[in-house]
C-alpha angles and dihedrals in degrees: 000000000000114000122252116260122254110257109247092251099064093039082052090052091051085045091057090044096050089053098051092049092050097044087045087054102042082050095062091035090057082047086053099063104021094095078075103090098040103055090095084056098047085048090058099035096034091030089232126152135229082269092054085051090050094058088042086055091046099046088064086049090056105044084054094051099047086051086050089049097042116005106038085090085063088102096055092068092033110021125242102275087061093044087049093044078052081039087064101043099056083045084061096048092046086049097045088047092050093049096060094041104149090168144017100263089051093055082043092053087047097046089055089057089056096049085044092059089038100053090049092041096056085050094051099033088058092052098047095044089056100048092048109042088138093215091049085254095157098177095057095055095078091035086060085045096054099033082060103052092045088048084045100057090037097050088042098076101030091052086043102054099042083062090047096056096037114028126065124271096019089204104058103019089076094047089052092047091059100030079062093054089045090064105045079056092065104043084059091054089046091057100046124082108271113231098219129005130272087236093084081063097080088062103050118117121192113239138188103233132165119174125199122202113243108281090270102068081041088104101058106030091063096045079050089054105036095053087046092054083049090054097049090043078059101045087043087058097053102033095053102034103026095086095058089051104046078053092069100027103053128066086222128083143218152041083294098062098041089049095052087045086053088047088052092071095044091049088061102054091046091050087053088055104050083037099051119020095124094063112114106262090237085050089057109038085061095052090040095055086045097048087049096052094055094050090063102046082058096050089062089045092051087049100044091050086036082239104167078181081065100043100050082047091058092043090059102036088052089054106050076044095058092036086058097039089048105049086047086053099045085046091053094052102051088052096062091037107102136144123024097307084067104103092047083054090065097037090047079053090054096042088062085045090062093035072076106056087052125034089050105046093045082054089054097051089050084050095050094060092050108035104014132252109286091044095049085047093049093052093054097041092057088046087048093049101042091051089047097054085045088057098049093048092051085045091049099051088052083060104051086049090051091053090044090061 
């Protein structure tokens, strides 16, 4: 016996919910990335060099991965719509903080709020988009839920440095735009339906916890996670040095410029995404590392012949490459997800993602002091390529085994 269709007020009322999810999550994740733009702006005003920018960068990094780690099973006492609305609040703080930085710990201290925020609202985010996916739809849940985060840290530095180069106080005016939408977002929250009650939150207890899939899924899952490490080292390098560069590659100034430049990367993972999404994940996985590999290999030649062409060719190439690495990544983890340790599985594969965007570019700021820029960039960008093509290779072969059975 088939079951009885929802009536269409109640399938209005998920599609409003699931709108407002996707849009509050597209908005934290903008928050997330729209530093990018301005860190030209904080080296000249704080006196801080392309080392100082990396921890800022970092800091954000760490304060996602340790909600990830501690704080993504917020929703299961609470729901997701409370742990979005907490989400929010800790976005605001770390706004607020970054608006008045005065000096690099204290960015630092605002850009890990934000991570922070941005690290419990994906969790939350993925859980509500996929309970409320109003025609039962179940795939395109995670791919909204992708395709907006994606939209959200690409529309994050273009939005922010417009306002930077045409609106007044360039370092505070960005933080109060989105502090605004913020928000909006959570008056929309407030005026949905919540899906569990506030009182469980007096018991939670943060807790480190990171969940591995049974040794059979072993296999996947760490190519999945791997590819995808290689993907946010590569996202880490250009978000948080690429303004500085385009500076001195392209004939062009301001926070504008730089923001767009930053955009430009994200445009092109979200492009791979909407383009490709019916490739096969191992597929995938195997043209994303590749294409990754080769972004970066023409990052060191644009540098080398001071080619801001090439740069803006290998922002854009290394970006198509990630979206597509990524979304293969995030396919082939949901395939081996199962039972009630399923949700930790994908936060524990997140959690290497932004492993990443940290350890790396941390590394690279280290390097910088002692060898220079270009030589630190070179380096890592050898060792990136090297365990990309690796990757590919291993993803290519499953494959090849897939197609064999």
């Amino acid at each position: 016996m088939k079951p009885l269709p929802e009536p269409p007020s109640a399938v209005k009322a998920a599609m409003n919910r699931f709108i407002a999810i996707a849009v509050t999550l597209g908005i934290v994740m903008a928050s997330a990335t729209l530093a990018s733009p301005l860190y030209p702006l904080y080296e000249h005003s704080l006196g801080i060099t392309s080392a100082g920018i990396t921890i800022a960068y970092s800091a954000y990094m760490a304060g996602a991965l340790l909600a990830l780690l501690s704080l993504a099973h917020l929703s299961e006492h609470v729901g997701f719509v409370h742990a979005l609305r907490v989400a929010i609040l800790l976005l605001l703080v770390g706004l607020l903080i970054s608006s008045d930085a005065h000096a690099l710990p204290v960015l630092a201290a605002g850009r890990f709020a934000i991570g922070l925020a941005a690290g419990m609202a994906s969790s939350a985010a993925t859980a509500g988009l996929a309970a409320l996916e109003p025609h039962g739809q179940v795939r395109r849940a995670p791919l909204v839920g992708s395709v907006m985060t994606v939209a959200g840290f690409g529309l994050g530095p273009f939005a922010a440095g417009a306002a930077a180069q045409f609106l007044p106080h360039p370092l505070i005016t960005p933080y109060l735009m989105f502090a605004v939408a913020a928000v909006l977002a959570w008056v929309a929250l407030t005026a949905l339906p919540a899906d569990g009650s506030i009182g469980p939150i007096r018991q939670f207890r943060p807790k480190l916890r990171f969940h591995l899939p049974a040794m059979h899924a072993m296999r996947p899952f760490a190519l999945a996670a791997l590819t995808t490490f290689v993907g946010y080292t590569l996202l880490s390098l250009y978000a948080s040095l690429a303004p500085s560069f385009l500076v001195e590659l392209l004939p062009w100034r301001g926070p504008a410029v730089t923001g767009a430049g930053v955009a430009l990367l994200f445009a092109g993972s979200a492009l791979a995404q909407l383009a490709l999404r019916k490739v096969s994940s191992t597929r995938g996985l195997t043209v994303g590392a590749i294409l990754i590999a080769a972004s970066v290999g023409l990052l060191v030649l644009s540098l080398s012949v001071h080619s801001g062409i090439l740069f803006i060719a290998s922002d854009l190439l290394g970006g198509f490459g990630q979206g597509l690495a990524f979304m293969s990544a995030v396919a082939m983890v949901n395939s081996i997800r199962s039972g009630e340790h399923g949700g930790r599985i994908v936060s524990s594969f997140f959690s290497v993602a932004y492993v990443g965007g940290i350890v790396p570019i941390v590394a690279l700021g280290l390097m910088s002091a002692w060898i220079g820029v270009f030589a630190a960039i070179a380096w890592l960008s050898a060792a990136l390529a090297l365990l990309a093509l690796l990757l590919a290779t291993i993803a290519h072969r499953t494959t090849k085994s897939l197609q064999g059975t």
